[in-house]
Structure formats: C-alpha cells, structure tokens
Backbone as ProteinMPNN parsed JSONL, in Angstrom:
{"seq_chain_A": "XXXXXXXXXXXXXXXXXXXXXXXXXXXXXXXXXXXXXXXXXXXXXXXXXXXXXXXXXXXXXXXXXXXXXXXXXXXXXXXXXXXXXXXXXXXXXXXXXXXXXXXXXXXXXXXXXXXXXXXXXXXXXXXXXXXXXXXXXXXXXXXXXXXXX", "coords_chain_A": {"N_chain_A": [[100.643, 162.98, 89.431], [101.931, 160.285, 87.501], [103.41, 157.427, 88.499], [107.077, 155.823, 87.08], [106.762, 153.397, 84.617], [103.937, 152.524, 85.616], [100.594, 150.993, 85.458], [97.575, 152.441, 84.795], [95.174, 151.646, 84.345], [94.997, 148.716, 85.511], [93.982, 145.592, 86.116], [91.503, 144.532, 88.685], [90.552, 142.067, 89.5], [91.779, 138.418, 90.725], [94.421, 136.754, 89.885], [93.41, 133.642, 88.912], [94.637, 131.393, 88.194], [96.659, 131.826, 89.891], [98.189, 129.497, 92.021], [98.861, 129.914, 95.074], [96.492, 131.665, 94.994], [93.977, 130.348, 94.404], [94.534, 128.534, 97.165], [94.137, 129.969, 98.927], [91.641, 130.332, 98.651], [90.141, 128.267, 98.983], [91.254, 127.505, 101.698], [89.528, 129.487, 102.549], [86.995, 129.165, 102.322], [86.984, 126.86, 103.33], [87.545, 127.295, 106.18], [85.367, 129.223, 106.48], [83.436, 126.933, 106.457], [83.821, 125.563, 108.588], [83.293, 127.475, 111.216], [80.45, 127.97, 110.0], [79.617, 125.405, 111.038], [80.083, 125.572, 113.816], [78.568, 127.4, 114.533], [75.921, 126.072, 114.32], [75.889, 123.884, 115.436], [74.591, 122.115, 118.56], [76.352, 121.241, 120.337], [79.697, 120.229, 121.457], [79.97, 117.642, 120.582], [78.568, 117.095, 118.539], [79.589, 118.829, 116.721], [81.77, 117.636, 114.796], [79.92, 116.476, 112.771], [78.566, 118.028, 112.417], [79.986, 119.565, 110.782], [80.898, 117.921, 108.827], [78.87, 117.526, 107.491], [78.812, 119.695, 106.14], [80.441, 120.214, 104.978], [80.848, 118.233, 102.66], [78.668, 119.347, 100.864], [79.581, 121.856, 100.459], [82.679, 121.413, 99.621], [82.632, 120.405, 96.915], [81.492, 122.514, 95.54], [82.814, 124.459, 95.458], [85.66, 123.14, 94.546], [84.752, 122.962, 92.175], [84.407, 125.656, 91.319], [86.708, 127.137, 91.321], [88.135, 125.55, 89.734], [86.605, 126.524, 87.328], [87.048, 129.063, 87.305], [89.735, 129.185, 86.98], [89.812, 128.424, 84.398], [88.591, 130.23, 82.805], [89.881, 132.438, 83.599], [91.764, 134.189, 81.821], [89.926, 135.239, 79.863], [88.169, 136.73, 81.894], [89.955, 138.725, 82.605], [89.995, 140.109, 80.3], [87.175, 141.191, 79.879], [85.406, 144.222, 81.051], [85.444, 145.62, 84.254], [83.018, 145.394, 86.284], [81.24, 143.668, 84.839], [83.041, 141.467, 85.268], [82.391, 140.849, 87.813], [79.463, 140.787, 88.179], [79.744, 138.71, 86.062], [81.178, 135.986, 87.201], [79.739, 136.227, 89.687], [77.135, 134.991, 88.892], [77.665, 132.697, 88.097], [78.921, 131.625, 89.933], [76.293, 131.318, 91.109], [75.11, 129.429, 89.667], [76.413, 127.041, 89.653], [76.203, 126.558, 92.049], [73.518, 125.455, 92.675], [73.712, 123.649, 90.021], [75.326, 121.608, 91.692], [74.026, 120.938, 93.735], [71.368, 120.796, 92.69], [71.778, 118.263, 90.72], [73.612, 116.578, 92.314], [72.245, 115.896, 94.184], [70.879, 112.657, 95.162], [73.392, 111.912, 96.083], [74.234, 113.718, 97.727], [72.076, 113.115, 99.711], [72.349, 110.929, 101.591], [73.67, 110.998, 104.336], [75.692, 111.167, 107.6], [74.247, 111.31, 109.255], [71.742, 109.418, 108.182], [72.834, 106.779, 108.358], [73.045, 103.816, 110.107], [74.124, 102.955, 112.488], [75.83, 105.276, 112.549], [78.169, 105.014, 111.032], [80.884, 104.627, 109.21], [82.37, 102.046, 107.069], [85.242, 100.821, 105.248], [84.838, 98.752, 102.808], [87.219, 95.966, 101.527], [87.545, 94.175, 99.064], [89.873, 91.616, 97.978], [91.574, 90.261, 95.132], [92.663, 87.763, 95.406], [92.168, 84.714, 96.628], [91.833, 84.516, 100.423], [92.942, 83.023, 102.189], [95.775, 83.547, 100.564], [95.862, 86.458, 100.742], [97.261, 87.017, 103.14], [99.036, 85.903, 103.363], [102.314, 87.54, 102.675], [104.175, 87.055, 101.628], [103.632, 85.716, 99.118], [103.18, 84.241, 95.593], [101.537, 85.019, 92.749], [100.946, 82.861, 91.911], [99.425, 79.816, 91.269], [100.694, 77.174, 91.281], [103.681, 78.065, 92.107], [103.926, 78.951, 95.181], [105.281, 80.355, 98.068], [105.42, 80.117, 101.663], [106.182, 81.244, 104.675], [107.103, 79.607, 107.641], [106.023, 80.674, 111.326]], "CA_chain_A": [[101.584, 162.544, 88.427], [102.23, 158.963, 87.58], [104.641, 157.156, 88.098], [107.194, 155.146, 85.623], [106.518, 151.762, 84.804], [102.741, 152.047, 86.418], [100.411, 150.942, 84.429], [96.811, 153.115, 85.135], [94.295, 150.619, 84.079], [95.402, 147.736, 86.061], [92.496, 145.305, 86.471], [91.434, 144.308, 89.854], [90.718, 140.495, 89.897], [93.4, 138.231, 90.969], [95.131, 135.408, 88.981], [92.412, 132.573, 89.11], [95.331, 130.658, 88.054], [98.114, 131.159, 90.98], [98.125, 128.779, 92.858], [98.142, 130.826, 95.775], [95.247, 132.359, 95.006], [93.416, 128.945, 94.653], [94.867, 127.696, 98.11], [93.434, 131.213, 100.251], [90.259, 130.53, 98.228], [89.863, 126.836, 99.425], [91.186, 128.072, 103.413], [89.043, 130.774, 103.347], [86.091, 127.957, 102.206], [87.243, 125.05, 104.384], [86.967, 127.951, 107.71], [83.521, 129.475, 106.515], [82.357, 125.529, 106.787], [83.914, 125.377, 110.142], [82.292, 128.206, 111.367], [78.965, 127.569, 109.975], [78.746, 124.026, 111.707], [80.369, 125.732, 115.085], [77.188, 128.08, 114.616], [74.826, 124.786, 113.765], [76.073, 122.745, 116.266], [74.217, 122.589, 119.922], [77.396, 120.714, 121.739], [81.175, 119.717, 120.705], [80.181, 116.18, 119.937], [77.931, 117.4, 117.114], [80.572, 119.687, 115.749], [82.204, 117.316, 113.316], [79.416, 115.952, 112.244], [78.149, 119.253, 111.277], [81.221, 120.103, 109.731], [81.256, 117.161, 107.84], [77.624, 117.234, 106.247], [78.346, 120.788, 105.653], [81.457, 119.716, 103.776], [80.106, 117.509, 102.1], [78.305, 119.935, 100.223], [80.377, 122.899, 99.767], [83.906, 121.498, 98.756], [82.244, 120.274, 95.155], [81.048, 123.678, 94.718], [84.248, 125.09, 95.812], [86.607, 123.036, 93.707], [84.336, 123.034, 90.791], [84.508, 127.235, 90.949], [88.267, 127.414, 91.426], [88.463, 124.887, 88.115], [86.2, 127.532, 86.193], [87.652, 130.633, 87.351], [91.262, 128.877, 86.565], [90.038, 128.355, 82.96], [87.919, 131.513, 82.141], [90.569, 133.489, 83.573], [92.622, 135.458, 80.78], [88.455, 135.688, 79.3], [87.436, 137.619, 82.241], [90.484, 139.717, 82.963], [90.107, 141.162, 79.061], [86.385, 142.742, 80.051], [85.206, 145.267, 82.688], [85.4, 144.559, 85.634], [81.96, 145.027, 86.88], [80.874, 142.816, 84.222], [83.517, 140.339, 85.211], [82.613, 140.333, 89.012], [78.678, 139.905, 87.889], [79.327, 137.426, 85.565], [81.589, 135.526, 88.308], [78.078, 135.733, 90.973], [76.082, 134.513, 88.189], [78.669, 131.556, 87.463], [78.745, 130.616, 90.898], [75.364, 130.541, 91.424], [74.743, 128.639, 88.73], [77.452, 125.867, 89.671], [75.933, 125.737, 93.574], [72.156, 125.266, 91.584], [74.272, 122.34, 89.273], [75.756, 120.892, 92.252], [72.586, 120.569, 94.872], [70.379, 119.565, 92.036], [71.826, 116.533, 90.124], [74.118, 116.067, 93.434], [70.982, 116.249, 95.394], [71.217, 111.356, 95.495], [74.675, 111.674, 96.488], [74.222, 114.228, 99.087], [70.822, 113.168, 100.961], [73.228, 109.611, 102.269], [74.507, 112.048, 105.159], [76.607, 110.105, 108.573], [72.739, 110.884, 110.289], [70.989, 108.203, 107.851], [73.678, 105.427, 108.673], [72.124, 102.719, 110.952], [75.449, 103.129, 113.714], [76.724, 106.286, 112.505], [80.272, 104.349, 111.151], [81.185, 104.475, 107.99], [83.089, 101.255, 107.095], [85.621, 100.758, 103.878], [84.878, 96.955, 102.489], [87.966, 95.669, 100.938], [87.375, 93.132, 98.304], [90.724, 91.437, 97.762], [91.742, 89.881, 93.791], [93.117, 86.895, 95.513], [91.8, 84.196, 98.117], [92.223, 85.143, 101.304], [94.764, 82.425, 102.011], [96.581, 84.229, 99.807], [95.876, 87.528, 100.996], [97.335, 87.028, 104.688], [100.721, 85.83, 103.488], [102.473, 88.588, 101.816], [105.527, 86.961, 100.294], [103.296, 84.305, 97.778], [103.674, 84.812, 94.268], [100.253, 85.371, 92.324], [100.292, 81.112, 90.706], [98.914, 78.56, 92.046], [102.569, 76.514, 91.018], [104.675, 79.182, 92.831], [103.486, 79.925, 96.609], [106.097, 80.779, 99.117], [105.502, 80.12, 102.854], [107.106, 80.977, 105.413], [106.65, 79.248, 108.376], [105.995, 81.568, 111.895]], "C_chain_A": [[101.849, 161.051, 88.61], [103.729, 158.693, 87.647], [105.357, 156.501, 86.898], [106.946, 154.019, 85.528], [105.047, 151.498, 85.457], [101.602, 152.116, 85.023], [98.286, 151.394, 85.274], [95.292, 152.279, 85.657], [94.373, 149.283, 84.209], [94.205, 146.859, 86.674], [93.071, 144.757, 87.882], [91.148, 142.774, 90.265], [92.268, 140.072, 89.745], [93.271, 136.944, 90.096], [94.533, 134.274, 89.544], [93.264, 131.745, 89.061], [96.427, 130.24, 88.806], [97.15, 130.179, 91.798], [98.18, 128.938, 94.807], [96.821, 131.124, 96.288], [94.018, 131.42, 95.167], [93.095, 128.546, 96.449], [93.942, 128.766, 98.806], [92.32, 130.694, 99.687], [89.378, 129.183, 99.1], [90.25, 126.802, 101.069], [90.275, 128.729, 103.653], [87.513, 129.949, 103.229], [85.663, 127.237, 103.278], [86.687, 125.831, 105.963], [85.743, 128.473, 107.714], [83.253, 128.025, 106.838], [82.351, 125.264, 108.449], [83.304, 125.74, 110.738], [81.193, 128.363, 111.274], [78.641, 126.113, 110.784], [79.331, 124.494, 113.045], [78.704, 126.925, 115.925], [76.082, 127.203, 114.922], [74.83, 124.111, 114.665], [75.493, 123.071, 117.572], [75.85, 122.277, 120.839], [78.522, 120.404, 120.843], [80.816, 118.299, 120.39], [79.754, 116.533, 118.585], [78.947, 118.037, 116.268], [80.514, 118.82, 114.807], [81.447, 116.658, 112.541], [78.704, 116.829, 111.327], [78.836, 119.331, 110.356], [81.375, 118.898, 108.221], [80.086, 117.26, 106.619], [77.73, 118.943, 105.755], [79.679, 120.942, 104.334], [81.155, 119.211, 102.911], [79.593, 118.404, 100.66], [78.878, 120.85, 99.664], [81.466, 122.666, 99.188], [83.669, 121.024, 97.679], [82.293, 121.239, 94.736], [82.444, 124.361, 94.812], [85.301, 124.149, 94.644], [86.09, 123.252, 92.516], [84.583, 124.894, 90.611], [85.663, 127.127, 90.691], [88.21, 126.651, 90.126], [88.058, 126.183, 87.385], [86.765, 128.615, 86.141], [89.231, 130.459, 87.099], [91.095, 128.903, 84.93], [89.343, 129.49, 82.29], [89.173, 132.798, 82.791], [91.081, 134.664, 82.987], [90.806, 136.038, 80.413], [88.102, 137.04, 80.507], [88.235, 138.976, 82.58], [90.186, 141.131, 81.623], [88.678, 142.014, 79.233], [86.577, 143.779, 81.456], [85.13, 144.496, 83.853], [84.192, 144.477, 86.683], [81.004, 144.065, 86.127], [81.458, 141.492, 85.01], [82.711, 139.752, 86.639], [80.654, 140.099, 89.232], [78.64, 138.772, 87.437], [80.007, 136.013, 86.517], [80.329, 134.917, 89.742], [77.243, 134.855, 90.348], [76.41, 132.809, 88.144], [78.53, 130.602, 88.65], [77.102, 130.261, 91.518], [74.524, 129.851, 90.674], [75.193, 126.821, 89.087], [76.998, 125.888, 91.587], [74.679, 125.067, 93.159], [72.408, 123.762, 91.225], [74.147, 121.491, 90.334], [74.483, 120.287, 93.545], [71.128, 120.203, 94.068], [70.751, 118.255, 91.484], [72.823, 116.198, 91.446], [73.178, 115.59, 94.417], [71.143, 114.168, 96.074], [72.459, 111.287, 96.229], [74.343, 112.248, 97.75], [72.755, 113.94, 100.204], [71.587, 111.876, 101.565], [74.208, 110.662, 103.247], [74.789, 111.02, 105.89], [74.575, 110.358, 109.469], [71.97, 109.834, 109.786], [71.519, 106.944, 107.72], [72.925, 105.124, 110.44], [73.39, 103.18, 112.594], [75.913, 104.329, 113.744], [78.42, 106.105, 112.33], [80.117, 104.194, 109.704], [82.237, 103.33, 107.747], [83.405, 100.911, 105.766], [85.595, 98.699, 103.697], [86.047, 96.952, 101.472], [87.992, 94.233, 100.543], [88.778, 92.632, 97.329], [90.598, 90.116, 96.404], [91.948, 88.527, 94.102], [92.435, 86.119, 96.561], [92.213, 84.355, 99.026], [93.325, 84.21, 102.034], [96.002, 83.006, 101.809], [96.476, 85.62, 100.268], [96.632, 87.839, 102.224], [98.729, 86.392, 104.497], [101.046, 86.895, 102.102], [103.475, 88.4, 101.224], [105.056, 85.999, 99.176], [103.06, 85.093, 96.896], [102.019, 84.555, 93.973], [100.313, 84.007, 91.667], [100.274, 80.347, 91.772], [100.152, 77.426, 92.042], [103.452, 77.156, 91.888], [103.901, 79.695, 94.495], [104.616, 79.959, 97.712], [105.313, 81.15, 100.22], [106.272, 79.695, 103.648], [107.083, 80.455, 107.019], [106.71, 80.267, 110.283], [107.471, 80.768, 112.949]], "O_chain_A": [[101.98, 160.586, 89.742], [104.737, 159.248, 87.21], [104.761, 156.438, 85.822], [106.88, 153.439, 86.611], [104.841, 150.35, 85.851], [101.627, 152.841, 84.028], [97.833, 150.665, 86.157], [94.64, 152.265, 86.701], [93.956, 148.555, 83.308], [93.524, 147.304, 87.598], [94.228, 144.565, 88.257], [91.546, 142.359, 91.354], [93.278, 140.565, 89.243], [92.265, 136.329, 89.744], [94.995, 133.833, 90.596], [93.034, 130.903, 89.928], [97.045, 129.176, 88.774], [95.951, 130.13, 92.071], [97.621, 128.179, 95.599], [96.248, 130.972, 97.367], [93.134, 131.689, 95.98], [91.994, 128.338, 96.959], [92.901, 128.31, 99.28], [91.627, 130.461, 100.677], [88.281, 129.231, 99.657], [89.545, 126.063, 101.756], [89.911, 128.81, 104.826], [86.798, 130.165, 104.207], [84.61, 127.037, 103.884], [85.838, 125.357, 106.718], [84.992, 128.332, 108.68], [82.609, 128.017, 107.887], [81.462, 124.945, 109.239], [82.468, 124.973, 111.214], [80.593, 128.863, 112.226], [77.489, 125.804, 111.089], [79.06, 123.575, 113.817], [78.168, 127.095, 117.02], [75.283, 127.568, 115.785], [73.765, 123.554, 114.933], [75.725, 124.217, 117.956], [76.307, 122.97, 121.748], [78.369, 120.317, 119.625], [81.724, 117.764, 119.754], [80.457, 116.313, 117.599], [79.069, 117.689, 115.094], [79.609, 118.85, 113.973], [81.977, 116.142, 111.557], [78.346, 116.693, 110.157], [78.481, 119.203, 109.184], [81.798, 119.062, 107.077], [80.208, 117.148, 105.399], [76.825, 119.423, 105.072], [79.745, 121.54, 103.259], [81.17, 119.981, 101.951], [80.072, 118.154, 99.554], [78.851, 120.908, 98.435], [81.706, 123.388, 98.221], [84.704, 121.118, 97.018], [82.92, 121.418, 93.691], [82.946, 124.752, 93.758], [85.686, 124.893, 93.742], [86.838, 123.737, 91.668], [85.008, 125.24, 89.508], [85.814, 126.965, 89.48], [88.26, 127.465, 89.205], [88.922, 126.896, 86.874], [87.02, 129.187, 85.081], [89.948, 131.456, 87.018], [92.01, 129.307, 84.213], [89.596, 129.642, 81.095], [89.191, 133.945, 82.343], [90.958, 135.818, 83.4], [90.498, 137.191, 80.715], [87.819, 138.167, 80.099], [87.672, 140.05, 82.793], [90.154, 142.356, 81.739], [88.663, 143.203, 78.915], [87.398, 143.976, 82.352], [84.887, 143.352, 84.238], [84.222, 143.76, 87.683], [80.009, 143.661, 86.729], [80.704, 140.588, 85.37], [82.406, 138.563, 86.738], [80.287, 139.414, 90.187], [77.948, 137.855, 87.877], [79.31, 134.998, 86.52], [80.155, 133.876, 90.376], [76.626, 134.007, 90.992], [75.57, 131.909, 88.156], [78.217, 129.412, 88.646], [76.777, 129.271, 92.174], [73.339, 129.668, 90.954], [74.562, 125.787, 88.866], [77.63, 125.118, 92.31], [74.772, 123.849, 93.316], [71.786, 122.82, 91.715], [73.233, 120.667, 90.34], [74.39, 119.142, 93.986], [70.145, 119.609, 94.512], [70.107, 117.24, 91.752], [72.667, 114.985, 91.589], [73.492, 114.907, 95.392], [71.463, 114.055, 97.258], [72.479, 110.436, 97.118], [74.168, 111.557, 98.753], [72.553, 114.524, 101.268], [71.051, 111.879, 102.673], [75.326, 111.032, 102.886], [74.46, 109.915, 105.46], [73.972, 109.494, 110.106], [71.407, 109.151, 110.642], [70.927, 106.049, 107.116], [72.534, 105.805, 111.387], [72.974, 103.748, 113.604], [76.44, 104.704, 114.791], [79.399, 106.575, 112.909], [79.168, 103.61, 109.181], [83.274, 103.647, 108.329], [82.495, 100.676, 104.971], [86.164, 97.79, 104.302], [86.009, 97.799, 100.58], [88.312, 93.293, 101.271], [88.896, 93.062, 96.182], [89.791, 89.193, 96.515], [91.508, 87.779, 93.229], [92.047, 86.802, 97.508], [93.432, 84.435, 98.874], [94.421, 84.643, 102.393], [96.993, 83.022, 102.538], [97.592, 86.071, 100.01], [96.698, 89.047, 102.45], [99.515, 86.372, 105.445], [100.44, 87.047, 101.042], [103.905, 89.19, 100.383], [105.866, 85.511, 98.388], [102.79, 86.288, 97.018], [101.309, 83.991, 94.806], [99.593, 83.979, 90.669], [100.906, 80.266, 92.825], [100.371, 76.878, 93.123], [104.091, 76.321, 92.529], [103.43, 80.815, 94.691], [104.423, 78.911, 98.329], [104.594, 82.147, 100.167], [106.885, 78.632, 103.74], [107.016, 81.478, 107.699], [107.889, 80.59, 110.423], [107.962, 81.388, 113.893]]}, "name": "protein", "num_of_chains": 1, "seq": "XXXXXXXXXXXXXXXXXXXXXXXXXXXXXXXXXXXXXXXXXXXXXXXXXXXXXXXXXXXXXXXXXXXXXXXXXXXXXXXXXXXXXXXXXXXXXXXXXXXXXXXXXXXXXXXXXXXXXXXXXXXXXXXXXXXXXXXXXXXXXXXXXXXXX"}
C-alpha cells in the first residue's frame, strides 16, 4: 500500500541544476584525478605533476558536462530513464572526443615540454615603469606625485 503524498513514478536522476549536485560531481572528479596520478606517479615528487597534466585535461570535460547536464536537465528528466542515462554516456563521450580533439594544441604544451619546468606570468604594465614602481602618481604626465623615501 502506498503511501500519501508519494508519488510512484518518481524519476531517478538528480537535479543537474542544484548546486550541490554540481559541487559532489566536480569533488568526486577533482579525487578520481588525484588518484589516477597517485596510480601514474613512480615517486611523491612526480605526483603533482601528474596531477596537474591529468587536470589539465579532465576539468574542461568536467565543467563542460556539468554546463550541459545543467541545461538539458528538465529535457531529460521528462523521458525514460534508461534512455536518459544512455543518452547522458553518449553526451559525455561525445564532449571528452570534442575536448581532446580540437583541445588536442592546447593540451600537448604540458609542465614536461617547458625548458626549466617553471611556468612564469609576464606582466606587461600600461604605464612606464617609472611610473609603475611609485604607486601614488596620477596617470598625466602634468600631475605626478612623489614621495620621497
């Protein structure tokens, strides 16, 4: 006997859209990567380097799913649900396919084909560097405020 208020035919995917549901999806992601480069790795130095080129690759595919399955949502809850949870396998392996073929330039520049192994951010500042190294001058060449040390 049922109960009241239960409703029989209650589908079984979860709300692509909580936010929640998102966050476990992207933990449960982020620790498979861990895990696969703690597998990959011979010694603890290598670890994060695994981890990183293995990142690298999977959190595209990973946020790009979570986007799709946030916006096909209400679509897939309205069919079956062995439809939904094929067309879901199909989806993602379509969108790892996407992402490791036209990604393929981006991702072969791994931290192993750097000359040092250092990644370094160049910061190309708007102003002469004069100007960049005192931080109270006004942006005109008429107006500069220094203050003497």
């Amino acid at each position: 006997m049922a109960s009241i208020n239960q409703n029989p035919a209650a589908t079984l995917l979860p709300n692509f859209r909580n936010l929640g549901v998102m966050l476990r999806v992207l933990v449960i992601v982020t620790a498979l990567t861990v895990v696969a480069a703690m597998l990959k790795s011979t010694n603890s130095s290598a670890l994060l380097e695994q981890w990183v080129g293995i990142a690298a690759v999977v959190q595209p595919i990973a946020i790009i799913s979570v986007l799709m399955l946030g916006a096909v949502n209400s679509w897939l809850h309205r069919i079956e649900y062995r439809s939904a949870v094929v067309l879901i396998v199909l989806a993602e392996l379509a969108i790892t396919l996407a992402v490791l073929r036209f990604g393929e330039p981006i991702l072969q520049i791994g931290i192993d084909s750097l000359n040092d192994r250092e990644v370094v951010a160049i910061v190309i500042p708007e102003r002469p560097p004069h100007k960049v190294l005192d931080p109270l001058s006004v942006n005109r060449t008429e107006l500069t405020i220094h203050l003497p040390d």
